[in-house]
C-alpha positions as CSV (number, residue, x, y, z in Angstrom):
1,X,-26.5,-29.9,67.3
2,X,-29.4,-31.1,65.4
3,X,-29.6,-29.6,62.6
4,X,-25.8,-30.0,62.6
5,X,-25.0,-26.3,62.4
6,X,-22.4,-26.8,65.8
7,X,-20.4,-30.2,65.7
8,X,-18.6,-30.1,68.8
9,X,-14.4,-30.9,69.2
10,X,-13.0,-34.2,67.9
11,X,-12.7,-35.5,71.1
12,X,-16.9,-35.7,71.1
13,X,-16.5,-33.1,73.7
14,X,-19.3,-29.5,73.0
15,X,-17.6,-27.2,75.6
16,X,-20.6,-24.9,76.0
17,X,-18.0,-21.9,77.7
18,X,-15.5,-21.9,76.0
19,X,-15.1,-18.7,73.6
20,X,-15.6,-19.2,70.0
21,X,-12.8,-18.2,67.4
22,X,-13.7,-16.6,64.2
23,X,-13.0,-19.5,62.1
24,X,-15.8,-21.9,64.3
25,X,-18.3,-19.1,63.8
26,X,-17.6,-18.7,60.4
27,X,-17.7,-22.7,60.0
28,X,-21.1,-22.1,62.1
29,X,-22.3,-19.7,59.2
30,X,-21.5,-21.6,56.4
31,X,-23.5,-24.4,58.0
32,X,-26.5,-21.9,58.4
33,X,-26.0,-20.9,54.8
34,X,-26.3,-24.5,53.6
35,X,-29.9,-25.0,55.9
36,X,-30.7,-21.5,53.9
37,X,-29.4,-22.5,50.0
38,X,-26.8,-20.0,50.3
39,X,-24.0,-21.7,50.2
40,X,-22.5,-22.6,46.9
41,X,-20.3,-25.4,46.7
42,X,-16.8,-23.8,45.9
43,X,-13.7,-25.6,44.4
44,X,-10.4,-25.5,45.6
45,X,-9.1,-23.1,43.1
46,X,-12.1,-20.5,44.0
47,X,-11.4,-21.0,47.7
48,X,-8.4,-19.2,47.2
49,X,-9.5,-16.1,45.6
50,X,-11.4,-15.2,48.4
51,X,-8.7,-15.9,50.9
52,X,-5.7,-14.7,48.8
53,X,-6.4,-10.8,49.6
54,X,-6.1,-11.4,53.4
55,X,-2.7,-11.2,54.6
56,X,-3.3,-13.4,57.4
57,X,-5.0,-16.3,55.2
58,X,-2.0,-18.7,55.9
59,X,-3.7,-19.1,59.4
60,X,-6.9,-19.9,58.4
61,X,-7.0,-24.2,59.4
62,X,-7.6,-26.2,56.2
63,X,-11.0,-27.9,57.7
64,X,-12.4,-23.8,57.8
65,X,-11.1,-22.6,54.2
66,X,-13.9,-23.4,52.2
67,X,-16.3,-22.5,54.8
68,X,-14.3,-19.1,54.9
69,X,-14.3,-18.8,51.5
70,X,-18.2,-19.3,50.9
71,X,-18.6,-16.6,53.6
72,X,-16.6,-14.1,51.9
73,X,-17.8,-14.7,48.7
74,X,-21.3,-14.2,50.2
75,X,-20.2,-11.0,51.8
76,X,-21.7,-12.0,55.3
77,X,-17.8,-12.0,56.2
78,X,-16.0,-9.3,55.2
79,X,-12.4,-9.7,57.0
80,X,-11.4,-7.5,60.1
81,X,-9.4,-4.3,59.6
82,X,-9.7,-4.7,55.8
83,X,-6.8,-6.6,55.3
84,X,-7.1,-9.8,58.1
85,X,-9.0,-12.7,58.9
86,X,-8.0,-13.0,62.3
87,X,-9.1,-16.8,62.1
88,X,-7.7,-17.4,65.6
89,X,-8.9,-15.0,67.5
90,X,-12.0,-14.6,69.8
91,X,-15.2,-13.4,68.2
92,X,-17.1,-10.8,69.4
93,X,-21.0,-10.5,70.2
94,X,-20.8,-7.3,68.2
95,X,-19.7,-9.2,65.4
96,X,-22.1,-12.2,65.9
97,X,-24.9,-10.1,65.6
98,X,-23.3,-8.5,62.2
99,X,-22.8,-11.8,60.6
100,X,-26.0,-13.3,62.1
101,X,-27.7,-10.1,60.5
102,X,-26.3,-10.6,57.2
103,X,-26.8,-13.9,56.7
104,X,-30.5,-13.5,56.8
105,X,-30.8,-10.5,54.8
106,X,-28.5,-12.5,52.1
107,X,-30.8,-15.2,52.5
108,X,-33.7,-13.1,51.7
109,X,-35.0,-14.4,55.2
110,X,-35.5,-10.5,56.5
C-alpha cells in the first residue's frame, strides 16, 4: 500500500482474502505502469477506443476505464475470449502471472 499500487475499499477496509476481480487487478497494473513510466495519460475520447471493441465494455466501472484502457493500449491486457473484458469476474493466477509478465517486458524491466 505504500507505493500506492493497492488502495483498499472505500470503507478504509484492505480485505486481504477476498478474490480480486479483473478490473482491481487491472487498476493494480496501471498503477505498476505509472511506478514504471508506462502509463500514458489517456483522454476520455482515447479511453473509448480501447474499450469500444469489447462487447462487454458497458460493465467495465467508470473509476477502472482509463486504467483499462491504458492496459489495453499497452497490450499487457488483451481481453478474454477475444471479444470480453469480463471486468467483474474473478482473476486467475494463471492470468496474474501473464499480465505481471508483460508488464515487465513492456517496461523493458526483463
Amino acid at each position: 500500500m505504500e507505493n500506492k499500487l493497492i488502495n483498499g475499499y472505500e470503507d478504509g477496509s484492505f480485505r486481504p482474502d477476498a478474490m480480486v476481480t479483473r478490473e482491481q487487478a487491472m487498476h493494480m497494473i496501471a498503477n505498476a505502469m505509472s511506478m514504471t513510466g508506462l502509463l500514458s495519460k489517456l483522454s476520455d475520447t482515447q479511453q473509448e477506443a480501447p474499450l469500444a471493441k469489447f462487447k462487454d465494455a458497458s460493465d467495465v466501472a467508470g473509476w477502472a476505464a482509463a486504467d483499462i484502457a491504458a492496459c489495453l493500449q499497452a497490450n499487457i491486457v488483451n481481453g478474454k475470449d477475444g471479444s470480453r473484458l469480463a471486468p467483474k469476474e474473478e482473476i486467475t493466477r494463471a492470468e496474474v502471472a501473464a499480465i505481471i509478465q508483460r508488464l515487465l517486458s513492456q517496461s523493458d524491466l526483463i
